[in-house]
SEMI-704947 format. One record per residue (C-alpha): residue number from 0; residue in one letter; x, y, z. Coordinates in nm, 2 decimals, padded with zeros to 4 digits. Example, Ala and Ser with C-alpha at 12.3 -4.5 7.8 and 13.67 -1.06 7.14 Angstrom:
! SEMI-704947
[0; a; [01.23; -00.45; 00.78]]
[1; s; [01.37; -00.11; 00.71]]
! end
This chain:
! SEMI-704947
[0; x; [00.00; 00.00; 00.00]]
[1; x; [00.31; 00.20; 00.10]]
[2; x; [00.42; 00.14; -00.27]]
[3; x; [00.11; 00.25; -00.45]]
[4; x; [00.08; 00.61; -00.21]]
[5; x; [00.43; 00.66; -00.34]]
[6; x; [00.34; 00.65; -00.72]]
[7; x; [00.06; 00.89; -00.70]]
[8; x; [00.28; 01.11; -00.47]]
[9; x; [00.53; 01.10; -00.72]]
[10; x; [00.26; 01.19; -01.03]]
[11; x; [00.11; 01.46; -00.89]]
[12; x; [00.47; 01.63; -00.79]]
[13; x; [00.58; 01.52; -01.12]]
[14; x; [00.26; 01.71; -01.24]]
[15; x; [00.34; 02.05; -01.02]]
[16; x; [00.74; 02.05; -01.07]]
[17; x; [00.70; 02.06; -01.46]]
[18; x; [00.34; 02.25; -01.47]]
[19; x; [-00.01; 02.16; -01.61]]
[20; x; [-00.06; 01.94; -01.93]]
[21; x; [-00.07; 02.19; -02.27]]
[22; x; [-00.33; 02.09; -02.45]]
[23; x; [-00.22; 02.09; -02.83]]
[24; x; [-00.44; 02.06; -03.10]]
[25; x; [-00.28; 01.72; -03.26]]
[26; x; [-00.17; 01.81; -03.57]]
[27; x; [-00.11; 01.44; -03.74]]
[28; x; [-00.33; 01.08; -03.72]]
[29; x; [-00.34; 00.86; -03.43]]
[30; x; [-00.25; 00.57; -03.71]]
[31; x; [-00.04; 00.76; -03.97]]
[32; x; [-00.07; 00.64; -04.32]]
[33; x; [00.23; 00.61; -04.57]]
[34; x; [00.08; 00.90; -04.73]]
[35; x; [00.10; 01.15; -04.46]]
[36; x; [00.47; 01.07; -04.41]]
[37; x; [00.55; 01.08; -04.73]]
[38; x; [00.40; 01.45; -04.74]]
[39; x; [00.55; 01.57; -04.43]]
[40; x; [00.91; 01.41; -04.44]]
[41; x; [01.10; 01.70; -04.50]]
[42; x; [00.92; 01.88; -04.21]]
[43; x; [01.16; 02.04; -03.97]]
[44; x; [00.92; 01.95; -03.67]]
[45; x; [00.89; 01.55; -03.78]]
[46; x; [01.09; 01.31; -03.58]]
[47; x; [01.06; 00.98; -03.69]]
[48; x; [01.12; 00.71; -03.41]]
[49; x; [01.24; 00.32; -03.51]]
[50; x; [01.19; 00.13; -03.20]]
[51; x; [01.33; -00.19; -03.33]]
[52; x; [01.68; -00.30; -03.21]]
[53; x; [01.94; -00.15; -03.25]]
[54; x; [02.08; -00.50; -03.49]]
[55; x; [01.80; -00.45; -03.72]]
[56; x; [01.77; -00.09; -03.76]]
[57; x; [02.15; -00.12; -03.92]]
[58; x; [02.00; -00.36; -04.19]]
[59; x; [01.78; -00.09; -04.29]]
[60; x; [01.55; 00.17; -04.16]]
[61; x; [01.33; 00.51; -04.32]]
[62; x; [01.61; 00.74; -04.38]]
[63; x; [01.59; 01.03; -04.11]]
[64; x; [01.47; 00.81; -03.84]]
[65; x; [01.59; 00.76; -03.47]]
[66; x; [01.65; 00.42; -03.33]]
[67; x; [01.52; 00.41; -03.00]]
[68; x; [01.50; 00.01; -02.90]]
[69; x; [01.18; -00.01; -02.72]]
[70; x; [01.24; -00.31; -02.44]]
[71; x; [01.58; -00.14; -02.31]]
[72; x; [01.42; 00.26; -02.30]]
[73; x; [01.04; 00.21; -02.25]]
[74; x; [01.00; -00.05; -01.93]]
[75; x; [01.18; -00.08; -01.60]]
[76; x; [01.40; -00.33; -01.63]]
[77; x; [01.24; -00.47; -01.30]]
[78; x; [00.88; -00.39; -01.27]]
[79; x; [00.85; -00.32; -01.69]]
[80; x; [00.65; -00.06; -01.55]]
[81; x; [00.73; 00.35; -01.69]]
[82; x; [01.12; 00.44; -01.63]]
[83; x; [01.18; 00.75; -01.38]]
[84; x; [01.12; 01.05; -01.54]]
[85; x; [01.43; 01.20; -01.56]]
[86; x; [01.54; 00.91; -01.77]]
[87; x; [01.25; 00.99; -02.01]]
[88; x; [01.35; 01.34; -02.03]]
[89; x; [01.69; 01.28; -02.13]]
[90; x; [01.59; 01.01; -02.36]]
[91; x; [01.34; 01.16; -02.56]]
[92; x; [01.57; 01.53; -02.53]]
[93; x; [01.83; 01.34; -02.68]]
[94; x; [01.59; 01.17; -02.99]]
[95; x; [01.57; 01.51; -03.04]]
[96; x; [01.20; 01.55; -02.97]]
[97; x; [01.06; 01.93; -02.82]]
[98; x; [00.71; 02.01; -02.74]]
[99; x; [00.68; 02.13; -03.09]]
[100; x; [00.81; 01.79; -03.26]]
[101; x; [00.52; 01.57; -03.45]]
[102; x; [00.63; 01.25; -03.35]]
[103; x; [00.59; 00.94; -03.61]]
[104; x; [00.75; 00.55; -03.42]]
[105; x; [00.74; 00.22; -03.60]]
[106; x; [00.86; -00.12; -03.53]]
[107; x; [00.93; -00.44; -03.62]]
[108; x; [00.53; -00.56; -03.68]]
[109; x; [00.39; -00.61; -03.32]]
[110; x; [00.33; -00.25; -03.28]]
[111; x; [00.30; -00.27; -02.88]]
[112; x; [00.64; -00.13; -02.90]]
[113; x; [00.56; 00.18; -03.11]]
[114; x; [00.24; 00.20; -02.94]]
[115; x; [00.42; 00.17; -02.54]]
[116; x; [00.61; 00.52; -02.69]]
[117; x; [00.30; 00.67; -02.79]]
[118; x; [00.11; 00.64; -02.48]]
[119; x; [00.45; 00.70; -02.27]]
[120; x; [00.47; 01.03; -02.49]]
[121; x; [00.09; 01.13; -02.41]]
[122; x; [00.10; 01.08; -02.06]]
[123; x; [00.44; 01.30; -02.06]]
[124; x; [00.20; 01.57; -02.21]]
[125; x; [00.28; 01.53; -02.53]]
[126; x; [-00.02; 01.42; -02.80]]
[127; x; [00.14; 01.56; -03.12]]
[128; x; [00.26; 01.18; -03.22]]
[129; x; [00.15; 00.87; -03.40]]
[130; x; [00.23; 00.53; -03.47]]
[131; x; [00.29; 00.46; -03.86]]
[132; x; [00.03; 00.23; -04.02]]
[133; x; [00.25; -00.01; -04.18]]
[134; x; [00.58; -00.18; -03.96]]
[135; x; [00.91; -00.20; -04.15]]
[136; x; [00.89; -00.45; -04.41]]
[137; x; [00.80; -00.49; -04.76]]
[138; x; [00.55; -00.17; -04.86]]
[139; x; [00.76; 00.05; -04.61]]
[140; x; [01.08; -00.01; -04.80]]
[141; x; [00.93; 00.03; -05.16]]
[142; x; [00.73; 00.37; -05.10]]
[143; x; [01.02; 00.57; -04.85]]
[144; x; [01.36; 00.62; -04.91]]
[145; x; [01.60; 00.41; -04.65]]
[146; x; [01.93; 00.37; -04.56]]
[147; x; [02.18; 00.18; -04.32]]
[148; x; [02.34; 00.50; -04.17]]
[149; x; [02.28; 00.65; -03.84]]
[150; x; [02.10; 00.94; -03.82]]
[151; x; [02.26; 01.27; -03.69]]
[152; x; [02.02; 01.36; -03.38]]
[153; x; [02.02; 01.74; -03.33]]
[154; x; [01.96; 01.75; -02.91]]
[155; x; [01.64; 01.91; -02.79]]
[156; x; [01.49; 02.00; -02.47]]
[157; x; [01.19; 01.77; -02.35]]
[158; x; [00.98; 01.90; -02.04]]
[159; x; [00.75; 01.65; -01.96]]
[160; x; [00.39; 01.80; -01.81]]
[161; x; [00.24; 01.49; -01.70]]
[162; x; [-00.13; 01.36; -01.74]]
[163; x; [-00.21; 01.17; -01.49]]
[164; x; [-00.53; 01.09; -01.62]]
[165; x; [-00.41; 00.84; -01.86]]
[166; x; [-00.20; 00.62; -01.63]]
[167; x; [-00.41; 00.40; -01.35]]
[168; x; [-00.23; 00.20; -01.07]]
[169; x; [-00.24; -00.12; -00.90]]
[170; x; [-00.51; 00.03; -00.61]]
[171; x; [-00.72; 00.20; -00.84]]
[172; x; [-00.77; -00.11; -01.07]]
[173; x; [-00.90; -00.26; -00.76]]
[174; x; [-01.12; -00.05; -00.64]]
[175; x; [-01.25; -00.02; -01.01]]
[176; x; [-01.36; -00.40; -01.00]]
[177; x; [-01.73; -00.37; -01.12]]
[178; x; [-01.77; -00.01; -01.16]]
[179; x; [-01.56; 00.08; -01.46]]
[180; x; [-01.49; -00.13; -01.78]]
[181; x; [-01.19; -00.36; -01.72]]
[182; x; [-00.99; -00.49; -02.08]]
[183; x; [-00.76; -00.75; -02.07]]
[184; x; [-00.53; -00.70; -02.40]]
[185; x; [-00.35; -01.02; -02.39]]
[186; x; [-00.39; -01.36; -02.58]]
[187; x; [-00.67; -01.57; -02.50]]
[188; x; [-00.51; -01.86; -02.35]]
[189; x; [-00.32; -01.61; -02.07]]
[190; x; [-00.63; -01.50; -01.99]]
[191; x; [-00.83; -01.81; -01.96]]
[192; x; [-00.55; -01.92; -01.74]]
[193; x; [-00.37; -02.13; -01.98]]
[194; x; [-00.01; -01.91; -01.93]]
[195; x; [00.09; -01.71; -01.72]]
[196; x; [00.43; -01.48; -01.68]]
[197; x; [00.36; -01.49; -01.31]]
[198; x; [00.33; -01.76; -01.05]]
[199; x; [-00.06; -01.70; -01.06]]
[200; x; [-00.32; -01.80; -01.36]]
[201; x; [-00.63; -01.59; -01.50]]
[202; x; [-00.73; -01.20; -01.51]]
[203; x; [-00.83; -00.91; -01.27]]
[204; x; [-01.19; -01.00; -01.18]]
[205; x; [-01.48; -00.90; -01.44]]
[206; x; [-01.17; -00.81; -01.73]]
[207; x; [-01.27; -00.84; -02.07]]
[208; x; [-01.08; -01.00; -02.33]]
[209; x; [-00.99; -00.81; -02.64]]
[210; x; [-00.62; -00.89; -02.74]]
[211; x; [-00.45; -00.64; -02.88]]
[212; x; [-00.37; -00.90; -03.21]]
[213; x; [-00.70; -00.77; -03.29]]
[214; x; [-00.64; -00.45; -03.41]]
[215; x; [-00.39; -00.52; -03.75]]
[216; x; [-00.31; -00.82; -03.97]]
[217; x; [00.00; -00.98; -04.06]]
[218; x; [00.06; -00.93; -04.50]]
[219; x; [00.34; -01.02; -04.71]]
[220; x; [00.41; -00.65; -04.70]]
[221; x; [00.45; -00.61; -04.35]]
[222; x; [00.24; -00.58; -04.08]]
[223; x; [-00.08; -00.38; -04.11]]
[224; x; [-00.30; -00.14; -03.85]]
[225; x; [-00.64; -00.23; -03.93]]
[226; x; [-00.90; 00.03; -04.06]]
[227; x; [-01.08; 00.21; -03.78]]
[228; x; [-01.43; 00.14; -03.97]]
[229; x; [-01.33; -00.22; -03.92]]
[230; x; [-01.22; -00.19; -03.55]]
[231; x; [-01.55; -00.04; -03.45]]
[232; x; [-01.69; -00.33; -03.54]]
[233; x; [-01.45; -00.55; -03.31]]
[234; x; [-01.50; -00.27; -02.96]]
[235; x; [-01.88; -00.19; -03.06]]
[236; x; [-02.02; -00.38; -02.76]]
[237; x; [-01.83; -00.17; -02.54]]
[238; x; [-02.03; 00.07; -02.36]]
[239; x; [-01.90; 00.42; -02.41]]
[240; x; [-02.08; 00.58; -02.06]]
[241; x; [-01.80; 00.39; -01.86]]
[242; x; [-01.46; 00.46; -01.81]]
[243; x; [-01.23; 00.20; -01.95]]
[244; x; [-00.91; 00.05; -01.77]]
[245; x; [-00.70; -00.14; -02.01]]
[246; x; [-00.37; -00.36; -01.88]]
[247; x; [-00.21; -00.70; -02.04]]
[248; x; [00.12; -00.80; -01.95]]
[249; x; [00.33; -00.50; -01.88]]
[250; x; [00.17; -00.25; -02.02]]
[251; x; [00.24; -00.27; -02.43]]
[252; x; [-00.03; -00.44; -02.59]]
[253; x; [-00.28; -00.24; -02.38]]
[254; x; [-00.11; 00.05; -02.50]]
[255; x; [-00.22; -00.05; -02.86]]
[256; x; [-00.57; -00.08; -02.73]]
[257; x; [-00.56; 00.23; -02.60]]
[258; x; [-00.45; 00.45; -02.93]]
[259; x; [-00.75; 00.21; -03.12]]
[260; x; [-01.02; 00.32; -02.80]]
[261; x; [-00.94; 00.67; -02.79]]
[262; x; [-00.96; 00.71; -03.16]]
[263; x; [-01.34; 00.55; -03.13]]
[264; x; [-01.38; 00.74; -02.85]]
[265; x; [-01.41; 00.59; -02.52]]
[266; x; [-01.21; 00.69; -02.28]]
[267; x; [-00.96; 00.50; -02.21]]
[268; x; [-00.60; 00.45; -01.92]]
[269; x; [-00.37; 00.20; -01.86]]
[270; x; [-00.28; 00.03; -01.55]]
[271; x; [00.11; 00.01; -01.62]]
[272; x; [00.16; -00.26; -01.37]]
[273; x; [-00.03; -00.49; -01.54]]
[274; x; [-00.05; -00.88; -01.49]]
[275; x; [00.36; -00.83; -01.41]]
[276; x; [00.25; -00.69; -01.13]]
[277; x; [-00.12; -00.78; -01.00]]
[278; x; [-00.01; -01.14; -01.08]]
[279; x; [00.26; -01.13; -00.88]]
[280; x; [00.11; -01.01; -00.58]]
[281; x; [-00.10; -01.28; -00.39]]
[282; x; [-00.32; -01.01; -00.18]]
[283; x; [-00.46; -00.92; -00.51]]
[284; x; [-00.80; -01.09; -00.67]]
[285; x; [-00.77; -01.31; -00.97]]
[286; x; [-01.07; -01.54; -01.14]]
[287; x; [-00.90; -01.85; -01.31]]
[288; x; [-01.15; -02.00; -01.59]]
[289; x; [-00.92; -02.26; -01.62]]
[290; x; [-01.03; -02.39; -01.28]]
[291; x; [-01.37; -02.43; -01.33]]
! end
């Protein structure tokens, strides 16, 4: 409990020391398309972030882009849960990112990874980024220019304004446990009970299953964000009166839910502790359907 006090204590200063979230009208898609980059690449504000590692962004990346490996900057190393914020300052200062930057991350096809940057970056304060709508592969390599050299970052100066908003923890997932909308983004079999990443089986109590696999397909071109005409399809029995709490393991596939919710409008926060943490922790409810 000690734990949990200390995280909001440490938002909320985080939120006073570095002021109130500015609001920005967002000035590129929540899923960019080919198109818009292609349009916008020789914009001074772009900063185009490859969060694959750093062995395959040698092979070949979009020519301008940033590598910024996603599993060594974007989770605790212990608790995969958000790194300290001064790391995240100095991270995304040196990608060369400002509050003026429109920020556009791809990865290797799973999107989590771009999509774990883009929620990191909105919750920092940030909303003027995107994750592009195709991964590196195939259609990406034939319709942008690309290279093997490293890019030249020029250093900016990130100040993070937090939104606390968008970020839930371990206590208030609890005490949301039939009052708010609860989405469990990962596969089916880890939340039947099937797997687990922790010594304990199931989901948080009254969680929904939508895994985050829904929202794109897998082509010969490279992975592909699905249209959002077809995704409302896949959410529409989710009420949108009712706040929704989205988590999976550690906080990366539900961050892929999240960009597909907000965009259809329900509104949408992650518990970043995810099944890492509630899992883990025995005082904690859990409902195993593998048990029955």
């Amino acid at each position: 409990m000690i734990y949990i006090k200390i995280i909001f204590l440490s938002i909320f200063f985080s939120a006073y020391l570095f002021g109130a979230v500015d609001k920005t009208k967002k000035e590129l898609p929540n899923v960019v398309p080919i198109s818009w980059l292609k349009e916008n690449i020789n914009n001074k504000r772009l900063v185009i972030l490859d969060i694959r590692e750093y062995g395959d962004y040698k092979k070949g990346h979009i020519k301008g882009a940033v590598n910024l490996p996603g599993l060594k900057n974007l989770f605790d190393a212990k608790t995969w849960m958000m790194p300290k914020l001064d790391f995240l300052k100095d991270l995304f200062s040196n990608a060369g990112i400002d509050k003026d930057s429109l920020v556009v991350a791809y990865d290797n096809g799973e999107f989590f990874w771009a999509a774990r940057l883009y929620w990191i970056l909105e919750v920092l304060g940030h909303e003027n980024v995107g994750i592009l709508q195709y991964s590196y592969g195939k259609h990406l390599i034939e319709n942008l220019e690309t290279t093997t050299n490293d890019t030249i970052v020029k250093v900016k100066e990130f100040i993070p304004r937090i939104n606390n908003s968008q970020i839930q923890t371990k206590l208030s997932t609890l005490l949301s446990i039939g009052k708010k909308t609860i989405i469990d983004g990962r596969a089916n079999a880890h939340y039947q009970g099937k797997k687990s990443i922790t010594k304990r089986y199931g989901h948080i109590p009254t969680a929904k299953n939508y895994a985050c696999t829904n929202n794109f397909q897998v082509t010969d071109d490279g992975s592909k964000m699905k249209d959002f005409k077809e995704l409302e399809k896949v959410y529409k029995d989710l009420p949108k009166d009712k706040e929704i709490i989205l988590y999976c393991q550690g906080g990366a596939e539900a961050a892929l839910n999240y960009i597909v919710l907000t965009k259809l409008g329900f509104n949408a926060s992650i518990y970043d502790g995810s099944w890492k943490e509630w899992g883990s922790d025995n005082s904690m409810p859990i409902y195993n359907p593998s048990k029955e």
